[in-house]
N, C-alpha and C positions, 0 to 999 in steps of 0.2 A: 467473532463478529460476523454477522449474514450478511450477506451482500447489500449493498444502499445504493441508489441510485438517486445523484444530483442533477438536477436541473442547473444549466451551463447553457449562456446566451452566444451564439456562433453569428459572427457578423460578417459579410463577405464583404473585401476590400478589394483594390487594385492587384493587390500581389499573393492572396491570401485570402485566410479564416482568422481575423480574433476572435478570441473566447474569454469570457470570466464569468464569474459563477455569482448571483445574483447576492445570496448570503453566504459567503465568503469571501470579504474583504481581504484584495490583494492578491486573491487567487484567479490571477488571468495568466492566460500562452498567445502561441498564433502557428499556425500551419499553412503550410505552401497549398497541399491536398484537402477534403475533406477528410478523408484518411488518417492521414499525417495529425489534423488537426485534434481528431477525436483523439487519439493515443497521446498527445502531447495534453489534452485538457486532464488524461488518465494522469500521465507523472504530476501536473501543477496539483492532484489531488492529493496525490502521496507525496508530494515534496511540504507541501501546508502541512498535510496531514500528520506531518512529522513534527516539524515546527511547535506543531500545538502540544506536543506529545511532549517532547523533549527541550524544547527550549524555554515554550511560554509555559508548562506544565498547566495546562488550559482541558478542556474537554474539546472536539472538535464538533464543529456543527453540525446537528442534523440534516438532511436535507428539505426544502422549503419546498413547499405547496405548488406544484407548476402550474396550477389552476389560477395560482394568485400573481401573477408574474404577467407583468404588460410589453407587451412587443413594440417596437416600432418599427419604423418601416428598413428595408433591409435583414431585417435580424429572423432569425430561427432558434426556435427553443429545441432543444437537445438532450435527451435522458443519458448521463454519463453514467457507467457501472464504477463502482471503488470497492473493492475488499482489501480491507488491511490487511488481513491475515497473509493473502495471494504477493502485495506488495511487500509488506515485511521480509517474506521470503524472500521474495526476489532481489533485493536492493540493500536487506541488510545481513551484512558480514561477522556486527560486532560480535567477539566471543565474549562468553562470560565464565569465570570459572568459579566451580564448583568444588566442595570438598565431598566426598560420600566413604562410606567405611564397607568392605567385605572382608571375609575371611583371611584370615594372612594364606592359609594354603592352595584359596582358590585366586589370592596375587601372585603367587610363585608360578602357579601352574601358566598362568596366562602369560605373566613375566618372562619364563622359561620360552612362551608359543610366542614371542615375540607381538602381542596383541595391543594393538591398537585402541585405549581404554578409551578416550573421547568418543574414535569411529564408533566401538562397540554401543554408549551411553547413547549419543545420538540416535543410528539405528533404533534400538529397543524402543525410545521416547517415542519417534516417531510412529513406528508398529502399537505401541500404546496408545498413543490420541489418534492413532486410523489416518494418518499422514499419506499413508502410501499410497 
């Protein structure tokens, strides 16, 4: 997935920035900092973002036109970046296993090197899809 950029309404309060994201229902935070508040609007994207994924088995929503998007007073429209792909990494752990077949005498040899078959699997995946 390419990078997407959502439009996220940032309202300055007494103590703070709330944010939520005009079409994405439910998907609001709040920050102490402007700072604070942009990175925290990044997780409520990947925390939905998941949700839709995994829970509601949903597509998640494109992001909306920020041209079509009416302000009011107070508030600032705000370009959020989301890459799932960058989030995935970061936040998920799950393992999944796999079965795959090689040679029985290239298992012994590795068995014998004391090797690492997962490390080794990962590694190469990654070198494959240019990860690195």
């Amino acid at each position: 997935m390419k990078k997407l950029f959502y439009p996220a309404i940032f309202e300055k309060d007494g103590t703070g920035y709330s944010i939520f994201f005009p079409n994405i229902p439910g998907c609001n935070s709040e920050g102490d900092t402007l700072e604070e508040a942009y990175e925290m609007a990044r997780d409520a994207l990947g925390l939905m973002y998941t949700t839709y994924k995994e829970d509601l088995h949903k597509s998640f929503p494109t992001p909306c036109d920020p041209t079509e998007i009416q302000l009011e007073g107070g508030q600032t429209l705000v370009l959020v970046e989301f890459d799932s792909l960058e989030y995935r990494r970061k936040y998920e752990s799950r393992a999944v296993k796999k079965t795959l077949t090689i040679p029985s005498w290239l298992n012994d040899m590795a068995s014998s090197a004391n090797v690492n078959f997962s490390n080794v699997l990962q590694e190469a995946l990654k070198q494959q899809l240019h990860l690195k």
